[in-house]
DSSP file (Angstrom, degrees, kcal/mol; ACC not computed):
  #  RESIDUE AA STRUCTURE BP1 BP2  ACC     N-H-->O    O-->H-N    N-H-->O    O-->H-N    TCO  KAPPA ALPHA  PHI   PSI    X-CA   Y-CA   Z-CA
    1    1 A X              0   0    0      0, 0.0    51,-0.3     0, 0.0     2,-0.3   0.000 360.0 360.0 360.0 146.4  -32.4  165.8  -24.0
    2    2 A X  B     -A   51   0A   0     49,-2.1    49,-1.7    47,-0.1     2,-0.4  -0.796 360.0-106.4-138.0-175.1  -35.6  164.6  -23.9
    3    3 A X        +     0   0    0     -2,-0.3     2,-0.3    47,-0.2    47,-0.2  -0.877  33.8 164.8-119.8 144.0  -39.4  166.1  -23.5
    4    4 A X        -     0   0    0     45,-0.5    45,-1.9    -2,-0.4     2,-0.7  -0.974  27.3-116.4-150.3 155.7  -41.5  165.9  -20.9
    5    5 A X  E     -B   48   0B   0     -2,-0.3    77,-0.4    43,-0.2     2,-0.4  -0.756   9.4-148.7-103.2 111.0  -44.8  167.6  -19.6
    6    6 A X  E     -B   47   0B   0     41,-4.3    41,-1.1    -2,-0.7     2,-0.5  -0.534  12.5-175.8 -61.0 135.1  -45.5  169.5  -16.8
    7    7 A X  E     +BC  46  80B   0     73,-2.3    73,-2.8    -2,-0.4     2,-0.5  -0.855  15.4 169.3-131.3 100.3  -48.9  169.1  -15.5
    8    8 A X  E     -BC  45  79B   0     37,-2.3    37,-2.2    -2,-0.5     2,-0.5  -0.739  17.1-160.3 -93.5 141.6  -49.4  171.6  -12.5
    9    9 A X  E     -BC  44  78B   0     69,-3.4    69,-2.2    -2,-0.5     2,-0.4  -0.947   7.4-154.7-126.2 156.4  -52.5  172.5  -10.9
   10   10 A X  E     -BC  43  77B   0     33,-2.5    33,-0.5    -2,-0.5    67,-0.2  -0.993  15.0-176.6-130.8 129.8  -52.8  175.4   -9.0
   11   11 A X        -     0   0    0     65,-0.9    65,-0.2    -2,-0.4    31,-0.1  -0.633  27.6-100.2-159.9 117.4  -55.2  175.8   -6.3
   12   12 A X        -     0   0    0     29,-0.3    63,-0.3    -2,-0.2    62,-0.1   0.637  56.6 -94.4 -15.1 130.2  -56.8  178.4   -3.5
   13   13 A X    >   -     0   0    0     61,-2.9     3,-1.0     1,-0.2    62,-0.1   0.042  28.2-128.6 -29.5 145.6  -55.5  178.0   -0.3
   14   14 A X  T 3  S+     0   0    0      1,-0.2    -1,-0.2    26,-0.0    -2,-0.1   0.943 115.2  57.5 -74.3 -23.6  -57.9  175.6    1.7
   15   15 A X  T 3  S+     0   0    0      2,-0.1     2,-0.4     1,-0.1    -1,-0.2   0.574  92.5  94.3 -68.5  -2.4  -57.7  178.4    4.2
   16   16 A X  S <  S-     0   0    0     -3,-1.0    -1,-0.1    58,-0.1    58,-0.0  -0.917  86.3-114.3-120.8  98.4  -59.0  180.9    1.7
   17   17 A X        -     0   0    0     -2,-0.4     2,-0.3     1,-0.1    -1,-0.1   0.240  34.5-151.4  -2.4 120.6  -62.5  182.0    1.2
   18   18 A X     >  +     0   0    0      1,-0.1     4,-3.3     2,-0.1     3,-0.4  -0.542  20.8 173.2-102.7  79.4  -63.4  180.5   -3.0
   19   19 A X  H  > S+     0   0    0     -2,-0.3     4,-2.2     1,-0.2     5,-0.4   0.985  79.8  43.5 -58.7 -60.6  -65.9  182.8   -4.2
   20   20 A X  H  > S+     0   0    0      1,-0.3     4,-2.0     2,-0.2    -1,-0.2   0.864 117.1  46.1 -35.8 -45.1  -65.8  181.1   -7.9
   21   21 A X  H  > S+     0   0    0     -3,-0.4     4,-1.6     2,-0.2    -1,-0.3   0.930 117.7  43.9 -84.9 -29.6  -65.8  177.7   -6.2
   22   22 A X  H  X S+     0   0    0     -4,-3.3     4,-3.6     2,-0.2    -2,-0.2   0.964 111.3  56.1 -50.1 -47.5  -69.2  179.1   -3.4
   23   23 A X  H  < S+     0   0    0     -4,-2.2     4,-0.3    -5,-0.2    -1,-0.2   0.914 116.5  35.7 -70.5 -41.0  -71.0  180.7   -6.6
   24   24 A X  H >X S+     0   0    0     -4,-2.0     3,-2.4    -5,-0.4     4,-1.6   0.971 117.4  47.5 -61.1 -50.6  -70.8  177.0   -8.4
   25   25 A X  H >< S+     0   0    0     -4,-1.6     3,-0.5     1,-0.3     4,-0.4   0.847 119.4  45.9 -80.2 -60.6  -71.4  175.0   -5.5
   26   26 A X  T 3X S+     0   0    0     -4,-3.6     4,-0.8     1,-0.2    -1,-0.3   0.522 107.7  52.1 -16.3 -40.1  -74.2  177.6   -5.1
   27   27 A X  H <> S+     0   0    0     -3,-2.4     4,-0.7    -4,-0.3    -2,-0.3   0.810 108.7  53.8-109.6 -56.2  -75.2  177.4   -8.4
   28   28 A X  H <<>S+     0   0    0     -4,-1.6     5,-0.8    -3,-0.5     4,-0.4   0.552 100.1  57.8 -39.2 -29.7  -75.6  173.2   -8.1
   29   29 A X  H >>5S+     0   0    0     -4,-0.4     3,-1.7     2,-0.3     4,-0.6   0.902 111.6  45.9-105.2 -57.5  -77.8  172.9   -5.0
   30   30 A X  H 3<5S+     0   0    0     -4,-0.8    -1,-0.3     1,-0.4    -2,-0.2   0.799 102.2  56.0 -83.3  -6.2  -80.2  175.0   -6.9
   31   31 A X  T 3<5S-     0   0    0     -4,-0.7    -1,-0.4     2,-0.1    -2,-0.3   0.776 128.4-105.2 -95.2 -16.1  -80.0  173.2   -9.8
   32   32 A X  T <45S+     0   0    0     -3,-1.7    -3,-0.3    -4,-0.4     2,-0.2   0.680  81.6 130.7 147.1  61.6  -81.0  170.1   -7.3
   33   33 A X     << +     0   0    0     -5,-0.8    -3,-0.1    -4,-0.6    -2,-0.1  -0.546  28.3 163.7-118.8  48.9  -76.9  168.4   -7.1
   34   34 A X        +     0   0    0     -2,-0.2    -5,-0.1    -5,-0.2    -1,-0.1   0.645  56.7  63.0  -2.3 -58.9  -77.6  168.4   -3.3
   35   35 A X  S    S+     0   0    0      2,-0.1    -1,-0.1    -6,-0.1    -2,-0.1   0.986  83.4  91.0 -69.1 -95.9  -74.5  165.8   -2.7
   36   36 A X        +     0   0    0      1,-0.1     2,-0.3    -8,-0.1     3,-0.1   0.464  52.6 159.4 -38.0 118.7  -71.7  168.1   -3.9
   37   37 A X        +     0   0    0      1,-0.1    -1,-0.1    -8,-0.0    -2,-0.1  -0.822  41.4  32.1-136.9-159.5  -70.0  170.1   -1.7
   38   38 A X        -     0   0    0     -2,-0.3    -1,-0.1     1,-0.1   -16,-0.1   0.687  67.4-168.5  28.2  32.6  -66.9  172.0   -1.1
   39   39 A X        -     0   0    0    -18,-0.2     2,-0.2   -17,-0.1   -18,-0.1  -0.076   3.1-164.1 -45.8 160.6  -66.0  173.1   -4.8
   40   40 A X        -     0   0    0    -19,-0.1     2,-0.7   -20,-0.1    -1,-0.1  -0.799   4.7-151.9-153.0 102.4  -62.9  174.5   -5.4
   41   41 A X        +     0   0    0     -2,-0.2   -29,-0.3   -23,-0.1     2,-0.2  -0.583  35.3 119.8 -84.4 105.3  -61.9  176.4   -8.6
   42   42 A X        -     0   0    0     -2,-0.7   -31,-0.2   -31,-0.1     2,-0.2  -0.695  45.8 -77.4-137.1-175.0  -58.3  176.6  -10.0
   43   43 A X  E     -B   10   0B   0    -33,-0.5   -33,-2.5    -2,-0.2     2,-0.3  -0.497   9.0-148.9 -99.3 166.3  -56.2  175.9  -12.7
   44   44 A X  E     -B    9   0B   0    -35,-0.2     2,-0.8    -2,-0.2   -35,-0.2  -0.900  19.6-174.8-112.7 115.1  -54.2  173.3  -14.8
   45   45 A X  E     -B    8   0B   0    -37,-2.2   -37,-2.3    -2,-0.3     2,-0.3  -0.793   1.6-169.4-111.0  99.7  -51.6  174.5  -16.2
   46   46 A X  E     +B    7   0B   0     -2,-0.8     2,-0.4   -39,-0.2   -39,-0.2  -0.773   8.2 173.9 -92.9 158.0  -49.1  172.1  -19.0
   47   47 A X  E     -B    6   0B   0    -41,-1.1   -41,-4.3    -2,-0.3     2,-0.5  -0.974  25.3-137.5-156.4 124.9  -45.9  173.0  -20.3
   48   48 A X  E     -B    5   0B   0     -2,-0.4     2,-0.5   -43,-0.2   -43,-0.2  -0.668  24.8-172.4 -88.4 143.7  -43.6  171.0  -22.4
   49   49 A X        -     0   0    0    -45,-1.9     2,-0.9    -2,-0.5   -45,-0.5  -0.929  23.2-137.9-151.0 121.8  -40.0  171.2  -21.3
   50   50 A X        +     0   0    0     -2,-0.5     2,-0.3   -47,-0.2   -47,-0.2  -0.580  45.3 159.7 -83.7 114.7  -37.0  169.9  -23.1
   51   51 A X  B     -A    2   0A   0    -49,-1.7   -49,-2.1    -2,-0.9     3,-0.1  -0.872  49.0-128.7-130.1 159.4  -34.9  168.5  -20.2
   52   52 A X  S    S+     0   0    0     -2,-0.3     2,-0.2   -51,-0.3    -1,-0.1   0.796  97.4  11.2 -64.0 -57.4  -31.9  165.9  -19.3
   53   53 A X  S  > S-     0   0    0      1,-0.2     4,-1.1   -51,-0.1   -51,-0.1  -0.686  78.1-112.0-136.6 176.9  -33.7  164.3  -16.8
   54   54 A X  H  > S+     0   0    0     -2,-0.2     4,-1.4     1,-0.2    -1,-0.2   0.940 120.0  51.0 -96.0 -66.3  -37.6  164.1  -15.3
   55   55 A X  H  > S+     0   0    0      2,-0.2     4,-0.6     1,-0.2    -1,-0.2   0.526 109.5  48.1 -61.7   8.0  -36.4  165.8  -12.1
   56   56 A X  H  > S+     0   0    0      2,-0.1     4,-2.9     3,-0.1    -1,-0.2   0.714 114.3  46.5 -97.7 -43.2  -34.6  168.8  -14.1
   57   57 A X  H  X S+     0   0    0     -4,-1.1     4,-0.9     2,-0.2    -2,-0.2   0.711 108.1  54.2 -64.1 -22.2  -37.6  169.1  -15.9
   58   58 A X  H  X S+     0   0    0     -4,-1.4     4,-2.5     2,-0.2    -1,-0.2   0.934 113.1  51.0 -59.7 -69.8  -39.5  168.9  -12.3
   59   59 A X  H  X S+     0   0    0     -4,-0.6     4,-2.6     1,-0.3    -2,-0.2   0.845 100.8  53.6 -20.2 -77.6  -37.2  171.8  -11.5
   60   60 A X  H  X S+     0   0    0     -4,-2.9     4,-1.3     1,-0.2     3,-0.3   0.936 107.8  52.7 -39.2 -58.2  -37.7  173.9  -14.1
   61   61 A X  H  X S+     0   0    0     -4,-0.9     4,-2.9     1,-0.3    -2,-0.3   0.880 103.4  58.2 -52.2 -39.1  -41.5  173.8  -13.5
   62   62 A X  H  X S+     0   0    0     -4,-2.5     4,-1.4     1,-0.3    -1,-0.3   0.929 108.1  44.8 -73.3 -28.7  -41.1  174.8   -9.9
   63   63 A X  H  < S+     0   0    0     -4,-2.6     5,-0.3    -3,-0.3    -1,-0.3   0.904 107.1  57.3 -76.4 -27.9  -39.3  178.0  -10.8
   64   64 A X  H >X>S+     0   0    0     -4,-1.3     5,-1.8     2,-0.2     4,-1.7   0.903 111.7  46.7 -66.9 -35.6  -41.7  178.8  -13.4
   65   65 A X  I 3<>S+     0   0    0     -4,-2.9     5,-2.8     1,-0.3    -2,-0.2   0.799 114.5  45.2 -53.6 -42.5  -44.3  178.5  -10.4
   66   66 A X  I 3<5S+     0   0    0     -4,-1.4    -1,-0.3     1,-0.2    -2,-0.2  -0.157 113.5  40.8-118.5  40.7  -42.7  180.3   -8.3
   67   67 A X  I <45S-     0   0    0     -3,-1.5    -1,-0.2     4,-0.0    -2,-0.2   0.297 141.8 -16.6-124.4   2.5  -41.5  183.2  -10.1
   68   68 A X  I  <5S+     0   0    0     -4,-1.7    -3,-0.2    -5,-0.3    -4,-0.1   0.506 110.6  83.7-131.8 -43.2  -45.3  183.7  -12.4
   69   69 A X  I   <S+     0   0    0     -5,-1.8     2,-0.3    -6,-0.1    -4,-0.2   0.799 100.4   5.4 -56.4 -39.1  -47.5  180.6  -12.3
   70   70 A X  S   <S-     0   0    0     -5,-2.8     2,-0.8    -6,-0.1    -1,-0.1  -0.957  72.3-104.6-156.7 146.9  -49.1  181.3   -9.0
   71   71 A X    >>  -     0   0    0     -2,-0.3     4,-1.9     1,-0.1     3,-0.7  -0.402  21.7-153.0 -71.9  79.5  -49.5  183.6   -6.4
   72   72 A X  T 34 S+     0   0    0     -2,-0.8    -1,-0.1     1,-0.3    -6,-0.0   0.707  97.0  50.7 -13.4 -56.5  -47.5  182.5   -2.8
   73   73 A X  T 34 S+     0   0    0      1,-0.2    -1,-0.3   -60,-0.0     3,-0.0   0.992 122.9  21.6 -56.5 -59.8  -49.9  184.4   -0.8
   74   74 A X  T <4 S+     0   0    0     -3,-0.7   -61,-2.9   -62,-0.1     2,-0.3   0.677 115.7  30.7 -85.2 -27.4  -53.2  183.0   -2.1
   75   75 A X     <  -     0   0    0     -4,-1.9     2,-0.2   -63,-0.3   -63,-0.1  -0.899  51.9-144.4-147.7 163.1  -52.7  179.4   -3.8
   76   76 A X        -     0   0    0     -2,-0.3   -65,-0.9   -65,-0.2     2,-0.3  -0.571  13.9-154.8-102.5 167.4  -50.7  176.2   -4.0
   77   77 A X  E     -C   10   0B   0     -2,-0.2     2,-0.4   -67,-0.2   -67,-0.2  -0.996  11.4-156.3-151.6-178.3  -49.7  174.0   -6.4
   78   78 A X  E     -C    9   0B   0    -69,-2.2   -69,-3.4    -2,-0.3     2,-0.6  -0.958  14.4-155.2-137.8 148.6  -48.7  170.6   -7.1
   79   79 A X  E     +C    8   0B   0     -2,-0.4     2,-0.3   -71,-0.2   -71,-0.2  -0.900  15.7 169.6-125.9 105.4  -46.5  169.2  -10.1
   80   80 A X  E     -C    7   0B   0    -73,-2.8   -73,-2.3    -2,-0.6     2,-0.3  -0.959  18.1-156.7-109.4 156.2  -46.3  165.9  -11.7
   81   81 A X              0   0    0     -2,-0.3   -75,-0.2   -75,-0.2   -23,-0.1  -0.983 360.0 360.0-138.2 148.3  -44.2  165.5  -15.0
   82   82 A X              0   0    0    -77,-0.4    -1,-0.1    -2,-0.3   -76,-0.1   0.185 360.0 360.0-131.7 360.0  -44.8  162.8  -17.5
């Protein structure tokens, strides 16, 4: 067995209104950051996970995603494990 780290990010649908990422983005232009658009706020989420292999350990993460880490309706995520 060996250890490896999940690193997931989880993040609003693109189709999906961000208030959190509008109110920074918002928040930027007045502070005169003109150039930046389209924030988008989510998480990163690591987890170490004692595994056989880098795809079992892949595995694992995706069930932890999909039965708490993030919400089916409203966000994505993406997994790399190192």
């Amino acid at each position: 067995m060996s250890l490896y780290t999940a690193h997931i990010n989880v993040m609003p649908l693109t189709e999906l209104l961000d208030p959190q990422g509008k109110a920074v983005n918002d928040s930027l232009h007045k502070l005169g950051f003109q150039a930046i658009q389209g924030i988008r706020i989510g998480k990163h989420i690591t987890l170490q996970i004692e595994a056989a292999s880098a795809e079992e350990a892949k595995q694992v993460a995706e069930d932890a995603c999909k039965k708490l880490l993030y919400n089916a309706v409203m966000e994505q995520y993406e997994i790399v494990i190192s």
